[in-house]
C-alpha angles and dihedrals in degrees: 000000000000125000114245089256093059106032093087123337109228117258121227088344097162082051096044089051095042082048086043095056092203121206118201088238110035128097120252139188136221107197092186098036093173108144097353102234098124077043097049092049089055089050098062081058106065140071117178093357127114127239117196122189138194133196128148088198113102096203085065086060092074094055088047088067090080095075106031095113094055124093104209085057121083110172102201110195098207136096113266090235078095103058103130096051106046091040086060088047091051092047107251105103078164128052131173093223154005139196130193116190087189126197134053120322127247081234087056099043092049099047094092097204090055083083084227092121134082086201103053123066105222124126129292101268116123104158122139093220107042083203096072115094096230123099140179084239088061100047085052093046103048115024124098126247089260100054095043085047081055101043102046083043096053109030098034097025084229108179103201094049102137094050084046101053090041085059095049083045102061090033098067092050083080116022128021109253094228101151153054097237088043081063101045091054096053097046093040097087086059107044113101111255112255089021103063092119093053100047094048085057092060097045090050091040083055096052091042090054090051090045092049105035082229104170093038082061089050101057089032085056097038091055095050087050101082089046096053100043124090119237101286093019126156132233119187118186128185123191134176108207131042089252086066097045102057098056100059093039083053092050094047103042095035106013090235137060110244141025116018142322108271120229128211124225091295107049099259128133120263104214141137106214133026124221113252090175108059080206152001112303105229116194131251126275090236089053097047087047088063094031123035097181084071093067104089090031108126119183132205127181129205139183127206100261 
């Protein structure tokens, strides 16, 4: 197991805690708790204030340890998906801010058996909680041409998926696709020369966000936002690829996710939240130099309006 330090470097941490806006006493949420570097920051920065944290993932339990013996401090196991519910369990149906750092963990990515990796041969696993029944094994295995066309075309922006899922397709007549590198040779002779890493990377974050129900979170958890911050609150998302993105532009700008910004009798806009970012964050290259990771984050910041 990694050590905390190692498990995920926090990405754009000075930017998330200036979004974030933090009070000494007020109460605060990390939705992706992981290794708790962006949460042990905001600790530091509170007295008499709360921190609530939520990850599915088991392997996360053992670096909230750490804190265990500190009050401020509530580790909640479950998906965010589930805010609303378990802040009003925990007793803070009102917080004064929340960050999401969206996306697979470094952690994740670099457990080979957890199947996240396109450089590692383990099995086809990818999910977040290892305790969910769904795997990237079988959405290979029993899915239809059509939705694996869909699903490689929408969640990786693969531009050859139908080829691709035709290909999965008349592969696993003969012989189970089990693991990463059974997956590899069938879709090699398909990957653009020069490009092959990249375009594994979309396959597998395709499948990841099928395993995951990745986008589906992301709109259940952006809708309970507006009803769980405090007047003034903060939300500060931070999302790795432009699917993710776009949700969360479109929330905060519109209050929806797609179409346009309704208006009430008056004319005026009908949102929950206002931009206090005109637009996405990126990080430094300085950051992005010693993190890598860092280099699609993109960050927005939003206040209750």
């Amino acid at each position: 197991m990694d050590s905390p330090s190692t498990y995920h470097v926090p990405v754009m941490l000075s930017e998330c805690l200036e979004g974030l806006q933090i009070q000494p006493d007020g109460i605060y949420v990390d939705v992706t708790f992981g290794g708790g570097g962006h949460s042990r920051a905001i600790l530091e920065k509170l007295t008499t204030g709360r921190l609530l944290v939520f990850d599915q993932d088991p392997d996360a339990v053992a670096n909230a340890l750490e804190f265990k013996d500190d009050p401020r401090f509530t580790f909640i196991p479950a998906n965010f998906r589930h805010l609303k519910r378990y802040l009003k369990l925990n007793k803070a149906p009102q917080v004064n801010g929340i960050l999401a750092d969206l996306g697979v963990s470094s952690h994740q990515i670099n457990t080979p058996e957890r199947g996240f990796s396109t450089r590692f041969d383990a099995d086809l696993d990818m999910r977040m909680n290892p305790n969910t029944e769904k795997t990237a094994r079988e959405v290979l295995k029993t899915r239809s041409a059509g939705e694996l066309q869909r699903i490689l075309g929408m969640y990786g922006e693969v531009t050859n998926a139908r080829t691709a899922a035709e290909a999965i397709i008349a592969a696993r007549y003969n012989t189970p696709i089990e693991t990463v590198n059974d997956l590899k040779s069938i879709l090699m002779r398909y990957a653009p020369k020069h490009r092959e890493n990249k375009y594994f990377a979309q396959v597998f974050q395709a499948l990841r966000i099928e395993v995951n129900d990745e986008l589906a979170v992301l709109e259940e958890f952006l809708t309970q936002v507006p009803e769980v911050l405090a007047p003034d609150g903060r939300l500060v998302v931070m999302s790795y690829h432009s699917l993710e993105d776009r949700l969360v532009k479109n929330y905060i700008q519109k209050g929806k996710f797609y179409g346009e910004v309704e208006k009430d009798f008056y004319g005026n806009e009908i949102k929950p939240l206002k931009s206090v970012t005109r637009k996405p964050i990126e990080a430094t290259a300085g950051e992005v130099a010693v993190n890598p990771r860092a280099r699609s984050a993109k960050l927005r910041v939003a206040a209750k309006a």
